[in-house]
C-alpha positions in Angstrom: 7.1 -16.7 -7.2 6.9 -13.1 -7.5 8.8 -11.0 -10.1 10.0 -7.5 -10.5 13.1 -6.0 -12.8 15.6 -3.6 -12.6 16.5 -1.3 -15.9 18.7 1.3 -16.9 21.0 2.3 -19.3 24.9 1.4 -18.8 26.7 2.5 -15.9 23.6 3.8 -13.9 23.8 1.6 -11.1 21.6 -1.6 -11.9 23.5 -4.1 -10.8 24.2 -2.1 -7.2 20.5 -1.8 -6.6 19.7 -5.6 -7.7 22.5 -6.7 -5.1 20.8 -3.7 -2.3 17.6 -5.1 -3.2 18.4 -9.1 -2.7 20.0 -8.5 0.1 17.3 -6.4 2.1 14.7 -8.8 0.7 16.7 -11.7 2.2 17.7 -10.3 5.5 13.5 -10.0 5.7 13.6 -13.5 5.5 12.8 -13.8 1.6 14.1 -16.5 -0.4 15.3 -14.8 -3.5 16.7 -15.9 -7.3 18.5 -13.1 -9.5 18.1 -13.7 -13.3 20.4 -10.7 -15.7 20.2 -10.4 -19.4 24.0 -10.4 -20.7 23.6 -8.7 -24.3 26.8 -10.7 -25.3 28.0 -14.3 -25.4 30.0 -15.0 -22.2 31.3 -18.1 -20.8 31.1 -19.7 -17.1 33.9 -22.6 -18.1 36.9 -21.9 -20.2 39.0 -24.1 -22.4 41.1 -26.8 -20.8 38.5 -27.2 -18.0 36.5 -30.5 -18.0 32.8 -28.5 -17.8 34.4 -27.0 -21.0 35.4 -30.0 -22.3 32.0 -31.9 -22.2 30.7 -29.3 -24.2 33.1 -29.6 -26.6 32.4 -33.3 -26.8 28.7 -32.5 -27.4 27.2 -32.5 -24.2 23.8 -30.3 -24.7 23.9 -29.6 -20.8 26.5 -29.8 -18.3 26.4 -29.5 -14.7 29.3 -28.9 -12.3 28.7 -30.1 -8.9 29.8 -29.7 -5.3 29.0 -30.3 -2.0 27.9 -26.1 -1.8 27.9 -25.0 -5.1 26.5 -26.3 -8.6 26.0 -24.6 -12.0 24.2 -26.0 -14.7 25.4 -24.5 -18.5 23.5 -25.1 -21.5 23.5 -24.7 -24.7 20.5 -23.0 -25.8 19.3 -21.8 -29.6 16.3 -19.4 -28.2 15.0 -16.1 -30.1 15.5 -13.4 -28.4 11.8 -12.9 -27.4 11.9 -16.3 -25.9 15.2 -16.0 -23.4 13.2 -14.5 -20.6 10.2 -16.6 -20.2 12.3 -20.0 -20.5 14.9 -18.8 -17.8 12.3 -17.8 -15.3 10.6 -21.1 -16.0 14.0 -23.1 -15.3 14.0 -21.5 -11.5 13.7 -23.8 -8.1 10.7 -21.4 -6.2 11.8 -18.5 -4.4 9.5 -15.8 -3.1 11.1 -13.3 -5.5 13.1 -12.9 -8.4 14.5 -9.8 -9.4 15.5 -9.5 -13.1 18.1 -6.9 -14.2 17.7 -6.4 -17.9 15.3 -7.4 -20.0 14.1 -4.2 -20.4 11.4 -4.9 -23.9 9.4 -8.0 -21.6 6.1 -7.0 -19.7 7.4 -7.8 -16.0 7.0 -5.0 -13.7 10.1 -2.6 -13.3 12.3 0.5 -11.4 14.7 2.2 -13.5 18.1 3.5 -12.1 19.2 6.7 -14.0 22.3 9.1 -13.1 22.6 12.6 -14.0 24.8 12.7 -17.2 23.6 9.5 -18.7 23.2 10.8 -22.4 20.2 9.0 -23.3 16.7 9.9 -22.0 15.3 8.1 -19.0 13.2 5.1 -20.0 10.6 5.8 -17.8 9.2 8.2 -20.5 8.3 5.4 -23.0 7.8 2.7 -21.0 4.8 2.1 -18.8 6.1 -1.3 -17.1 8.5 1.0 -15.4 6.9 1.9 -12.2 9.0 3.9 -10.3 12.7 5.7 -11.0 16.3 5.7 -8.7 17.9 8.7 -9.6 19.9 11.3 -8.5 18.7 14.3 -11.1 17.8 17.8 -9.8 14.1 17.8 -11.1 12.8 15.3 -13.0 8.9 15.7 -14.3 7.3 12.4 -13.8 4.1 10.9 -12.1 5.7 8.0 -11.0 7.1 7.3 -7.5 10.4 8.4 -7.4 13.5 7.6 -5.0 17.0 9.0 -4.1 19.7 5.9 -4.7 20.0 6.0 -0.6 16.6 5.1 0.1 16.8 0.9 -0.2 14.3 0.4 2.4 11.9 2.2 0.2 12.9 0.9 -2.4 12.7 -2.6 -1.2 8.9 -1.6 0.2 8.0 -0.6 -3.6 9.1 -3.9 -5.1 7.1 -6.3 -2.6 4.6 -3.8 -3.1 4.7 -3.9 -7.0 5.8 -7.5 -8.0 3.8 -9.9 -9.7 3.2 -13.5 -9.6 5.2 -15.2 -12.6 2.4 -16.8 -13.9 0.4 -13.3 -15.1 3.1 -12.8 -17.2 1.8 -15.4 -19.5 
C-alpha cells in the first residue's frame, strides 16, 4: 500500500481534490482507501439505534453489517500522535490511500490553497508538502505547482510521489 495526503487550511478545497483524486486513481484501475482526520468528536450511530446501543452497553467495538455495506466503530483512547499510524494499520490492502488531514505526520503531501485564505500557505514550513493546488496570481515556491483544473496532473504527481506505508515507520 502506497500513501499520500491532502492538506489545507479550512474551506480550500481538500475534500474536492481527495474525491477528484480517488476517483481518477480508481477509474485507472487502482484500488483505493480514503482515511480524514476529523479534529472533533463525531458520531456514525446515534441514540436509539441498536449500533448505538451496544456501545452504550459496553461493547468496545461494534460492527454493522450488510450484504453491501459494513462499518466497524470503536472506541479508541489513542494520543494524538498515535491516531494516524493505528488507522492506516487497521486498512484491508489497497494500492493507495490518500489521507486528508493529518497535516503534523511525515507521509508525503499536496496542499490545496485559495486566494483569500488568511493564513499563509503551509507549503512554506512544511517540507512533506511536495507540491501546491492553488488558484493565487503568483506564488514564489520551488515546488511543483498546479491550477485546481489540472486532476490528471495532479493524479500523475501522487502515483509519482507516494510512499510505501511501511517507510513511514
Amino acid at each position: 500500500m502506497r500513501v499520500f495526503g491532502v492538506v489545507g487550511w479550512k474551506n480550500t478545497g481538500k475534500t474536492t481534490l481527495v474525491e477528484k483524486i480517488t476517483g481518477g486513481l480508481v477509474k485507472r484501475g487502482y484500488t483505493v482507501s480514503t482515511v480524514k482526520h476529523a479534529h472533533h468528536n463525531f458520531a456514525i450511530d446515534h441514540v436509539g439505534k441498536d449500533s448505538f446501543r451496544h456501545r452504550e452497553a459496553g461493547a468496545s467495538q461494534v460492527v454493522v453489517s450488510s450484504k453491501k455495506l459494513w462499518a466497524l466503530i470503536s472506541e479508541q483512547n489513542y494520543d494524538e500522535g498515535q491516531i494516524f499510524e493505528r488507522t492506516l494499520k487497521k486498512l484491508d490492502p489497497v494500492n493507495f490511500v490518500i489521507v486528508e488531514g493529518f497535516k503534523s505526520e511525515k507521509h508525503p503531501k499536496i496542499e490545496c490553497y485559495l486566494d483569500g485564505t488568511p493564513n499563509q500557505p503551509l507549503i512554506k514550513s512544511d517540507k512533506t508538502i511536495l507540491g501546491i493546488v492553488h488558484n493565487l496570481i503568483n506564488l514564489n515556491s520551488e515546488r511543483t505547482q498546479f491550477l485546481p483544473d489540472e486532476v490528471e496532473k495532479i493524479i500523475d504527481f501522487v502515483i509519482k510521489g507516494s510512499i510505501p506505508i511501511e517507510e513511514l515507520w
